[in-house]
C-alpha positions in Angstrom: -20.5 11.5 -1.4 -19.0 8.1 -0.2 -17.4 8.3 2.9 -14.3 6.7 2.0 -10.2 6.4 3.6 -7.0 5.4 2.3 -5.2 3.0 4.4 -0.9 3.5 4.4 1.2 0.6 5.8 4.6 1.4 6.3 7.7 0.0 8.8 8.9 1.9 11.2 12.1 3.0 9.7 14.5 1.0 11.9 18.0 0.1 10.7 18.2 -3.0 10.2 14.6 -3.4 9.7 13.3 -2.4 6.3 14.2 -3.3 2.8 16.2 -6.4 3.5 16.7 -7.7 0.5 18.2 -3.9 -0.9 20.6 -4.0 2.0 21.8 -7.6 0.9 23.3 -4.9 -1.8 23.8 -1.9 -0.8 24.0 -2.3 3.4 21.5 -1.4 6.1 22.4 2.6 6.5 21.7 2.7 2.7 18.5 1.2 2.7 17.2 3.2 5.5 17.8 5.9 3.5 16.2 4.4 0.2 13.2 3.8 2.9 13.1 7.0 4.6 12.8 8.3 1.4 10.0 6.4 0.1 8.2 7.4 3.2 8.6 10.9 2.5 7.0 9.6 -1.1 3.9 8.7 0.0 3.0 11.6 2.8 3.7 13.9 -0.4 1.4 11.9 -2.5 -1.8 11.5 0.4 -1.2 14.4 2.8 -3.9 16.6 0.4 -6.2 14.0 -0.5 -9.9 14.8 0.7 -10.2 11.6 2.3 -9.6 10.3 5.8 -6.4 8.9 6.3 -4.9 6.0 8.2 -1.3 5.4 9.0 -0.6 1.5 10.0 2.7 1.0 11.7 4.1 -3.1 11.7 5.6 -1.9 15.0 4.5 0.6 17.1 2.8 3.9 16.8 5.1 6.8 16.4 3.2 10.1 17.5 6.7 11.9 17.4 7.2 11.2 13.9 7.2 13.3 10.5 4.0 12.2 9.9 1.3 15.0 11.0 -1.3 14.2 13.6 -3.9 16.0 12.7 -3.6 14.7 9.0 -3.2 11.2 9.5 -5.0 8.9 12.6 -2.1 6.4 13.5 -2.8 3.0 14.3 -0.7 -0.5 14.7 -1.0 -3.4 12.2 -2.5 -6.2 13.6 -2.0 -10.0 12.6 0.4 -12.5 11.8 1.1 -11.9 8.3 0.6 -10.1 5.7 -2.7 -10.7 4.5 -4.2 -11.0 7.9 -2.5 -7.5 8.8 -4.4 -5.9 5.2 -7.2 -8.0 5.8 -7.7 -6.3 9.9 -7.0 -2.9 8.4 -10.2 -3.2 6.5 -12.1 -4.7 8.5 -11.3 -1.7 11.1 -12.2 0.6 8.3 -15.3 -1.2 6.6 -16.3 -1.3 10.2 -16.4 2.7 11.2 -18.9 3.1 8.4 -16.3 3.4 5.5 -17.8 2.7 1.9 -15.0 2.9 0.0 -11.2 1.9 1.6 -8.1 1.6 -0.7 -4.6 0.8 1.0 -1.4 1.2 -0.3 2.5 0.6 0.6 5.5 2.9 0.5 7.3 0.7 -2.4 6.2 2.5 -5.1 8.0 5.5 -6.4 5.9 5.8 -9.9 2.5 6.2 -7.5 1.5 9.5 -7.6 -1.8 11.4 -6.2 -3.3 11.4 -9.3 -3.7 7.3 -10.0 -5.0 6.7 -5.9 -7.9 9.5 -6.9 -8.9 7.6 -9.9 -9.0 4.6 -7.5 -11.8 6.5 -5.6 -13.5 7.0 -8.2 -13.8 3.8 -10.1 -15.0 2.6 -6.8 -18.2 4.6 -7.8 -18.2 2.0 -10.4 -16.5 -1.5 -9.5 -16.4 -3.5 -7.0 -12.6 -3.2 -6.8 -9.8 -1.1 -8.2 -5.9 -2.9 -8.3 -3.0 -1.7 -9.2 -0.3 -4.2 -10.2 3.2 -4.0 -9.7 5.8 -5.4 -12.4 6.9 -8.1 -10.3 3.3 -9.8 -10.4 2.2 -8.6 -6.9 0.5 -5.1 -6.6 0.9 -1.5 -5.3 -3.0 -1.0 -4.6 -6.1 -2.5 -3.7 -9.2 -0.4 -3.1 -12.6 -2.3 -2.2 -16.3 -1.2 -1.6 -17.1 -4.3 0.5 -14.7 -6.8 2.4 -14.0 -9.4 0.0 -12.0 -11.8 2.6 -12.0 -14.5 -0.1 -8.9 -12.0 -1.9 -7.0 -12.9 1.0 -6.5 -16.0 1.3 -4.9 -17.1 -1.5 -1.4 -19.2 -1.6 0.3 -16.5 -3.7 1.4 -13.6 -1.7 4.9 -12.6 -2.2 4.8 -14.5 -5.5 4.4 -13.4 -9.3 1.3 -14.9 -8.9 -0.7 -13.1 -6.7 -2.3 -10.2 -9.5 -3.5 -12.4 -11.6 -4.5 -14.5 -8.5 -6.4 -11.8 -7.1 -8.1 -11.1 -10.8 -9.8 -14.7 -10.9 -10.8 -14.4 -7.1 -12.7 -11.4 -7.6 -14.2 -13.0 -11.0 -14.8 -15.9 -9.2 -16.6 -13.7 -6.5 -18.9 -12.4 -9.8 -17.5 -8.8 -8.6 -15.9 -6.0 -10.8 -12.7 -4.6 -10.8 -11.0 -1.9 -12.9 -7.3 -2.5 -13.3 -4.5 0.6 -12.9 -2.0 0.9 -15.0 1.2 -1.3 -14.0 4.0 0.2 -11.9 7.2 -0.6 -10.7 8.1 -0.8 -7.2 11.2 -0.7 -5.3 12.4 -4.2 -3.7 16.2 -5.2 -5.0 19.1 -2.9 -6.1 18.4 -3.4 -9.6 15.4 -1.8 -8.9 17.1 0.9 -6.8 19.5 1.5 -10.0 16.3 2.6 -11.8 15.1 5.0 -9.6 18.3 6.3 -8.3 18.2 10.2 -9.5 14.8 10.2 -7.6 16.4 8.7 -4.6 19.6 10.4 -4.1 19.2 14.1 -5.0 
């Protein structure tokens, strides 16, 4: 069997700090909340998967938080922007011997234990798995190898970065099964779609 880890990246869950763009809507205590919540999300969604873990704060380590110690091995992003953060995380992981690494985020509310597992195991048969988001960008990236190339294109944060990412790795003469499209959660319009999830 692979030996193979899921990388999470969250933000510490500071007011003021996360979902920015939600609180331009709906203020900062509200989109903690919204956050905190989409935390809780993705424990719920990795805490039983029978793969090592790896929790990547932007900030600092929390060993005090709600996230288990002995489930998930905390460690700090490292890098200057986004890209380079991912692009360290792997590395680490590629690194200590892993042969198959996927990471995802906390935005995504339709993610759910099944879809990262089949990421595992199309990695027993491409050379990448992605998971695209509605907005163009994407909610997963799992990789047998460190393709750095991925990373340096010109559009992250843009519509363009899926399809982007696609014609590097095509380019790269690698594989890559595609997930099915999600949606993730970034604006209040967003928000209104998901909001019998959110507030219970």
């Amino acid at each position: 069997m692979r030996k193979s880890a899921i990388i999470i990246f969250i933000k510490n869950p500071h007011l003021g700090h996360v979902k920015k763009r939600l609180a331009k809507s709906v203020g900062d205590d509200k989109a903690l909340e919204v956050y905190k919540q989409m935390l809780e999300h993705a424990q719920l969604i990795t805490k039983t998967l029978s793969t090592d873990k790896f929790l990547y704060y932007d900030k600092a380590i929390d060993k005090n938080d709600d996230w288990p110690n002995d489930i998930y091995i905390k460690k700090k992003q490292s890098g200057t922007d986004m890209p380079g953060r991912i692009t360290n995380a792997f590395k680490d992981l590629f690194n200590l011997g892993y042969e198959h690494v996927v990471i995802i985020g906390s935005d995504c509310l339709e993610l759910d234990e099944r879809i990262i597992r089949l990421a595992f195991r199309q990695l027993d048969h491409f050379d990448t798995v992605l998971g695209p988001t509605k907005d163009g960008g994407f909610y997963l990236l799992g990789m047998n190898s460190l393709y750095t190339e991925i990373f340096k294109l010109s559009g992250w944060g843009t519509a363009g970065l899926t399809p982007g990412t696609v014609k590097t790795i095509q380019t790269l003469n690698k594989t890559c099964f595609m997930l099915s499209e999600l949606a993730g959660i970034i604006t209040v319009d967003d928000l209104s779609k998901k909001v019998n999830i959110l507030f219970k």
